[in-house]
Backbone as JSON Lines, residues from 0, in Angstrom:
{"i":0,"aa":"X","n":[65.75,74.5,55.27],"ca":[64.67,75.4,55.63],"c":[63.76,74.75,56.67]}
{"i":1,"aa":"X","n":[63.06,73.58,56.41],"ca":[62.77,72.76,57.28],"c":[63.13,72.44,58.93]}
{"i":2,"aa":"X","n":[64.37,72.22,59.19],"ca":[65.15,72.57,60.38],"c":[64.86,73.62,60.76]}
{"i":3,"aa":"X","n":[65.11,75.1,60.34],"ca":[65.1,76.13,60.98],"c":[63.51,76.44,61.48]}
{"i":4,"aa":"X","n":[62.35,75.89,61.22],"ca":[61.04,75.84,61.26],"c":[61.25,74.98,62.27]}
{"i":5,"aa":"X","n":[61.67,73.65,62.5],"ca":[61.41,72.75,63.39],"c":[61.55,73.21,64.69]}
{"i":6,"aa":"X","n":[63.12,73.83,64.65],"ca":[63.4,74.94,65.4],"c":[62.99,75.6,66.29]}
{"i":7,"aa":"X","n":[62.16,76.55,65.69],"ca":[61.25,78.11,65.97],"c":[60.16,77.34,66.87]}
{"i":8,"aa":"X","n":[59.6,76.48,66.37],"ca":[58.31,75.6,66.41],"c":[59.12,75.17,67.68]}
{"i":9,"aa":"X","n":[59.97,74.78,68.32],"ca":[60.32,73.99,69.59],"c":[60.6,75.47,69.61]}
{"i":10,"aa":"X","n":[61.67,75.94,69.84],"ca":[61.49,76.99,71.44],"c":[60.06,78.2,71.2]}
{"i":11,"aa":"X","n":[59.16,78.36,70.4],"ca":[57.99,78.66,70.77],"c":[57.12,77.93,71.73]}
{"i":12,"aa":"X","n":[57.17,76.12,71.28],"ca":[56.41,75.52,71.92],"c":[56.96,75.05,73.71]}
{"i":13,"aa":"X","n":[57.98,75.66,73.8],"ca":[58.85,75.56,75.11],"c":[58.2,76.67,76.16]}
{"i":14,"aa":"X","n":[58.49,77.91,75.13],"ca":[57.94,79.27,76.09],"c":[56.6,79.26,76.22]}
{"i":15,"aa":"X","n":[55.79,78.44,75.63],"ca":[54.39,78.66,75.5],"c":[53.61,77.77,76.35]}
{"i":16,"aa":"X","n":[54.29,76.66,77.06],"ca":[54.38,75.81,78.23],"c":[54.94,76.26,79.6]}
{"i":17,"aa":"X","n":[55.51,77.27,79.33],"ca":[56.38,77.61,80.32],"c":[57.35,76.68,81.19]}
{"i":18,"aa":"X","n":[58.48,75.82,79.93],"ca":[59.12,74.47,80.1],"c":[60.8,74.92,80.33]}
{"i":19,"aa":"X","n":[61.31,76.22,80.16],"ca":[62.15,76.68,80.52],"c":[63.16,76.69,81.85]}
{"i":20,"aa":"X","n":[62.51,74.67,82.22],"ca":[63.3,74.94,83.58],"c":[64.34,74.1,83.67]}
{"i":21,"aa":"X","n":[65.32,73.81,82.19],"ca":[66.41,73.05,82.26],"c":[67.11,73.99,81.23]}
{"i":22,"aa":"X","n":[67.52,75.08,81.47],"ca":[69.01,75.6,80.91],"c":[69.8,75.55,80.67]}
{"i":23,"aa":"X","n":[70.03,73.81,80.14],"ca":[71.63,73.33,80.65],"c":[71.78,72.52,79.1]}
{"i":24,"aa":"X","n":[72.96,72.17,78.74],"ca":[73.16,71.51,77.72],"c":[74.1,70.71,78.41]}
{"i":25,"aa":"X","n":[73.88,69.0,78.06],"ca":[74.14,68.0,78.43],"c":[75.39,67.43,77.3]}
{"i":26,"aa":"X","n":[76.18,66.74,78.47],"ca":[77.39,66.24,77.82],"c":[77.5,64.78,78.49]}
{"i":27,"aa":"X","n":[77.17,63.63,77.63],"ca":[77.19,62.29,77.82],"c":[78.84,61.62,78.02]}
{"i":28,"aa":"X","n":[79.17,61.1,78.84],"ca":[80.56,60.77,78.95],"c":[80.92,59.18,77.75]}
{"i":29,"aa":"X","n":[81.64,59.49,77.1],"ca":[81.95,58.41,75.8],"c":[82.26,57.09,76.04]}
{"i":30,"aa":"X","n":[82.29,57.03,78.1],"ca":[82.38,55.6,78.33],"c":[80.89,55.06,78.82]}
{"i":31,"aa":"X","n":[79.58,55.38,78.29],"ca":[78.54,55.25,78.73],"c":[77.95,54.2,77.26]}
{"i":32,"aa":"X","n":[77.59,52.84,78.08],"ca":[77.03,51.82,76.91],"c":[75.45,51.8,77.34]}
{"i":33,"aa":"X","n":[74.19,52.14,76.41],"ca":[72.71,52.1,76.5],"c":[72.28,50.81,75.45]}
{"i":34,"aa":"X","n":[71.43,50.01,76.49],"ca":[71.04,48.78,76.28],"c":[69.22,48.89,76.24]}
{"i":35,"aa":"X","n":[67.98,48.61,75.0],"ca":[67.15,48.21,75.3],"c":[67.04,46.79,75.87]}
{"i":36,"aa":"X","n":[66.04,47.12,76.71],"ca":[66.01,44.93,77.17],"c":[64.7,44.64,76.59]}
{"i":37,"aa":"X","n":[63.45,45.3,77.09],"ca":[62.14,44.61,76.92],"c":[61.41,45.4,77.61]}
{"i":38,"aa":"X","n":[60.36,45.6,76.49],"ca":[59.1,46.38,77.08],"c":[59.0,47.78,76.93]}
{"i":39,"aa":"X","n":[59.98,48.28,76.84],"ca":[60.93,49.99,76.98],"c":[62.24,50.35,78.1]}
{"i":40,"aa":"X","n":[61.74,49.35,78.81],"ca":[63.09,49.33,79.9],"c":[64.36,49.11,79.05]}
{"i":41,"aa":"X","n":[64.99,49.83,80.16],"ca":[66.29,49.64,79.28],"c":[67.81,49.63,80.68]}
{"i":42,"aa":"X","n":[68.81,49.58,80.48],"ca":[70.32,49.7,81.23],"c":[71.15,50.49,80.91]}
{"i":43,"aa":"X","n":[71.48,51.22,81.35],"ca":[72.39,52.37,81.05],"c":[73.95,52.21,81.99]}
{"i":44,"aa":"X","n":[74.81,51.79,81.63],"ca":[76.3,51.7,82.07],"c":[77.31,52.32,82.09]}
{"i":45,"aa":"X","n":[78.26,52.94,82.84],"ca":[79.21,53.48,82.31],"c":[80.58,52.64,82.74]}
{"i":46,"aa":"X","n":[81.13,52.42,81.26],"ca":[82.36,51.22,81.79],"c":[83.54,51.23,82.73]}
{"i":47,"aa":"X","n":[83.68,52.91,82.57],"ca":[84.69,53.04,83.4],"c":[84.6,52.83,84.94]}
{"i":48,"aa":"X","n":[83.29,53.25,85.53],"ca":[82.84,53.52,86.84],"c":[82.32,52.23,87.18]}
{"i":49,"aa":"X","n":[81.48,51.56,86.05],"ca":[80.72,50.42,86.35],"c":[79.27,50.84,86.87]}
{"i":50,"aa":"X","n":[79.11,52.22,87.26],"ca":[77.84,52.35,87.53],"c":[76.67,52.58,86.75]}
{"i":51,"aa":"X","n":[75.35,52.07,86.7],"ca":[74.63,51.74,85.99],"c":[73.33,51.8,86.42]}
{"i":52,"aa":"X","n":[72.11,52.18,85.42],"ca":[71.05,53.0,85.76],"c":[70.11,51.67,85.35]}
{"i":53,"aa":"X","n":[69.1,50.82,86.04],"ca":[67.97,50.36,84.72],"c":[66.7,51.28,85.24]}
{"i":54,"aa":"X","n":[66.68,51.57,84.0],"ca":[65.34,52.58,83.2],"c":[64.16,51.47,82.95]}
{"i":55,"aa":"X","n":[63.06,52.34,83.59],"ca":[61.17,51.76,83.55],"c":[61.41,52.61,81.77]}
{"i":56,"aa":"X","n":[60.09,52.39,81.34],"ca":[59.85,53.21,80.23],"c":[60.44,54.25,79.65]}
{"i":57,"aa":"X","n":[59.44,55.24,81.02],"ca":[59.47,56.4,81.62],"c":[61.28,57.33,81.52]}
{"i":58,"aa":"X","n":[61.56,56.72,82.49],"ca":[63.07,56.7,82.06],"c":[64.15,56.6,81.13]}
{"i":59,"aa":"X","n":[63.95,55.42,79.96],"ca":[64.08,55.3,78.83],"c":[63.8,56.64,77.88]}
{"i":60,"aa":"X","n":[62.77,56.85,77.79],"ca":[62.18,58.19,76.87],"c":[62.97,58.94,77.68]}
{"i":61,"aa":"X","n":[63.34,59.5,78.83],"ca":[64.11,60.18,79.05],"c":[65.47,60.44,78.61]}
{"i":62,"aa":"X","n":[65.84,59.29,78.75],"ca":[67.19,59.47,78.18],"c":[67.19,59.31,76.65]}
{"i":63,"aa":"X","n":[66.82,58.61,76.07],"ca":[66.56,59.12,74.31],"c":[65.95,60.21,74.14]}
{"i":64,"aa":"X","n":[65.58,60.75,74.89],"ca":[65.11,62.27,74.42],"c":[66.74,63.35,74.7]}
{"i":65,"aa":"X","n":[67.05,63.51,76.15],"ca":[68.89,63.88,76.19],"c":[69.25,63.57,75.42]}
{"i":66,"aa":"X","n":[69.38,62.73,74.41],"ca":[70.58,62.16,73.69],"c":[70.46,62.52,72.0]}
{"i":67,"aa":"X","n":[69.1,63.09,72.31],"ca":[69.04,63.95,70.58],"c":[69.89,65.16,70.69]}
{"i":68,"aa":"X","n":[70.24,65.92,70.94],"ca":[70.97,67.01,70.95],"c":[71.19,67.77,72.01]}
{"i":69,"aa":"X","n":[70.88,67.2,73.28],"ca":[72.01,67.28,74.54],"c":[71.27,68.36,74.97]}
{"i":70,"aa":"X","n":[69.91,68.99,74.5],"ca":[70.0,70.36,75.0],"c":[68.2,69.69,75.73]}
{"i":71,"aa":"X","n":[68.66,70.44,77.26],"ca":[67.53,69.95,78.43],"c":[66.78,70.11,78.28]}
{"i":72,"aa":"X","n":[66.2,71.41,78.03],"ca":[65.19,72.27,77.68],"c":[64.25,71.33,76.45]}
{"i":73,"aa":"X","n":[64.8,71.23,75.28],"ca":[64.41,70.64,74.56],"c":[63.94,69.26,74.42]}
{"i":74,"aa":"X","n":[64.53,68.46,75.21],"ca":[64.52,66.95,75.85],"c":[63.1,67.2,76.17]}
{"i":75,"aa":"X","n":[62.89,68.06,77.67],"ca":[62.03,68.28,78.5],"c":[60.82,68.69,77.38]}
{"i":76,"aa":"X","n":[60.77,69.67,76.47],"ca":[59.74,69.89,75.36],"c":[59.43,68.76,75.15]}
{"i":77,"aa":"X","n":[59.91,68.31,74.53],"ca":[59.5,66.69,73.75],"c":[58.53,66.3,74.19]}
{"i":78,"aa":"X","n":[59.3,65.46,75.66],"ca":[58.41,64.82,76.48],"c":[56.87,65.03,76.59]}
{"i":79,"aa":"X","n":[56.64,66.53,77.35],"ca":[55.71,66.92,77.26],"c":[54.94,66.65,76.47]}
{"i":80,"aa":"X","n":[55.65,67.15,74.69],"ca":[54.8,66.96,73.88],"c":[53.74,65.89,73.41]}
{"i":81,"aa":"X","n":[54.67,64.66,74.31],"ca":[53.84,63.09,73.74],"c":[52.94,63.14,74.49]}
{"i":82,"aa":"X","n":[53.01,63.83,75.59],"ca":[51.73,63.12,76.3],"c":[50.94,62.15,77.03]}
{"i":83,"aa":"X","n":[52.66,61.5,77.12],"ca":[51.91,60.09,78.07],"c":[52.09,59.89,79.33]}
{"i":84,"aa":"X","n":[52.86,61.38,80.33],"ca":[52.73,61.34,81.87],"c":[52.45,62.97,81.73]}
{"i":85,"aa":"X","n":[51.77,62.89,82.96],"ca":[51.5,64.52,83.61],"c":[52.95,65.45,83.34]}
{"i":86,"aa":"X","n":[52.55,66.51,83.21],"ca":[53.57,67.69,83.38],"c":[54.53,67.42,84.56]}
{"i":87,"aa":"X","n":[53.57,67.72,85.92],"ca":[54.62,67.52,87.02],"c":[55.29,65.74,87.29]}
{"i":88,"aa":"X","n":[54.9,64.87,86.97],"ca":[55.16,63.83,87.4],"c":[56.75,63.4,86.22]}
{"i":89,"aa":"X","n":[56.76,64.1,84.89],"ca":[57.79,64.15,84.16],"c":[58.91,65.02,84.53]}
{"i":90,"aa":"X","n":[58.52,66.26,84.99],"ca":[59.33,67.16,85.51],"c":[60.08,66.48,86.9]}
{"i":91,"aa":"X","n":[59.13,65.89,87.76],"ca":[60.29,65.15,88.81],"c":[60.91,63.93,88.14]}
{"i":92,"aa":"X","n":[60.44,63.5,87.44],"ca":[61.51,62.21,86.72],"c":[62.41,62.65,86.36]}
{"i":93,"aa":"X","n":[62.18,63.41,85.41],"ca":[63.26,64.19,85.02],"c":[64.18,64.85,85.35]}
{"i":94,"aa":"X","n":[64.12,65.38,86.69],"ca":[65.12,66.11,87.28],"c":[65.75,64.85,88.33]}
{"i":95,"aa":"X","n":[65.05,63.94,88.67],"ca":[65.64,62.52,89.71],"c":[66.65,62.18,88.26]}
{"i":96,"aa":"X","n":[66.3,61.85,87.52],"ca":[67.05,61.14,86.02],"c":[68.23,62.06,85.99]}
{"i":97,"aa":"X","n":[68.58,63.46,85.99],"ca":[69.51,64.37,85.55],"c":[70.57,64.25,87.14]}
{"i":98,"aa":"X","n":[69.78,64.58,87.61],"ca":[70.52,64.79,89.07],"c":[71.34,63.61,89.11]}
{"i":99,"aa":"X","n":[70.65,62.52,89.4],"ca":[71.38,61.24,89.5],"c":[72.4,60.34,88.68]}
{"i":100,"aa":"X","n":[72.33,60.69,87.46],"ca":[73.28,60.72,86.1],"c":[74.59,61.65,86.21]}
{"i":101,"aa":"X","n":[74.41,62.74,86.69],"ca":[75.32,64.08,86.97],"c":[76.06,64.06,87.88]}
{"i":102,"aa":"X","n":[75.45,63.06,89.15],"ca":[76.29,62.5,90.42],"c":[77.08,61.61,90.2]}
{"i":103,"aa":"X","n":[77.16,60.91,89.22],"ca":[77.52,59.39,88.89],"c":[78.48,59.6,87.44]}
{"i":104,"aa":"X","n":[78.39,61.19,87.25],"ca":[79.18,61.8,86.45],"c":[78.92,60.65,84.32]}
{"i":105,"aa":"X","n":[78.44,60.69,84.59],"ca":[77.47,59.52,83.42],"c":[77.45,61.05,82.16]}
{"i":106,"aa":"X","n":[76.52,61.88,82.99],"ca":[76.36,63.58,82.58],"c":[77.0,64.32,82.53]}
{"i":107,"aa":"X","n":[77.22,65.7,82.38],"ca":[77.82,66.74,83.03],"c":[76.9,67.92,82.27]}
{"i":108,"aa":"X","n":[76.37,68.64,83.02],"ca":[75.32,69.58,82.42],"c":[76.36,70.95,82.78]}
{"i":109,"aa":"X","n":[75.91,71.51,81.8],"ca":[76.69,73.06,81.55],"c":[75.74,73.95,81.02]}
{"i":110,"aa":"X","n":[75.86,75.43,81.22],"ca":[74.73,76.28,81.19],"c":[74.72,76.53,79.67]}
{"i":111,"aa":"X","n":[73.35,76.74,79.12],"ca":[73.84,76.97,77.74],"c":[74.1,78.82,77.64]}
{"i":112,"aa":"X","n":[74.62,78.77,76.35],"ca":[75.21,80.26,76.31],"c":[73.84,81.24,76.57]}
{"i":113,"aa":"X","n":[74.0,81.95,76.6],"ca":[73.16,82.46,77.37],"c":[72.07,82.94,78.29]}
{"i":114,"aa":"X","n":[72.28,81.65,79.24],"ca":[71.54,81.06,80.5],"c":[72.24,81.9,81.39]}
C-alpha cells in the first residue's frame, strides 16, 4: 500500500513542478562498473568500450538517482526534490549527463509507454 502512495506522491509531485521533461526510461548497459572515490565523486566505466565518465558530486546524484528505476522523469523529480542545485542548473546537468552517456552508449533511453 505504501508503494502505491509513494507513487501517486512522485508523479503528482512531477506535474506540480512542471518536471515532465524526460519521457524516457533508461536502460544501463550490464558492462558498466560505478566506483565511489571520495567526497561524492565518483567513475563510471564501461568495460567493453573502456569509456568512462568521472562524476563531481553533482553528477554522482545523478546517476544514483537513474539507477533507482531507470525512469528519467523520476530521477529528475528526486533531484529537485533535495534541493541542493537550482532547477535550471540540474536540468542542464542532467541532460549534458544523459546525452553524453547515450553517445557512449553506457545508456540507451527509450520512450516510456505512453510518451
Amino acid at each position: 500500500m505504501l508503494a502505491g502512495i509513494v507513487k501517486l506522491f512522485t508523479i503528482d509531485l512531477s506535474k506540480a513542478f512542471g518536471l515532465a521533461d524526460f519521457p524516457y526510461q533508461i536502460r544501463v548497459s550490464p558492462d558498466v562498473i560505478f566506483q565511489e572515490v571520495l567526497l561524492g565523486e565518483s567513475l563510471l566505466m564501461d568495460t567493453r568500450t573502456l569509456a568512462y565518465f568521472a562524476f563531481d558530486e553533482l553528477g554522482t546524484s545523478v546517476w544514483k538517482a537513474i539507477g533507482v528505476d531507470g525512469d528519467a522523469d523520476a530521477a529528475f523529480t528526486r533531484l529537485v526534490a533535495e534541493g541542493d542545485h537550482s532547477k535550471a542548473e540540474l536540468k542542464r546537468k542532467f541532460q549534458s549527463i544523459i546525452k553524453e552517456l547515450e553517445k557512449t552508449h553506457i545508456i540507451q533511453l527509450e520512450p516510456k509507454e505512453g510518451s
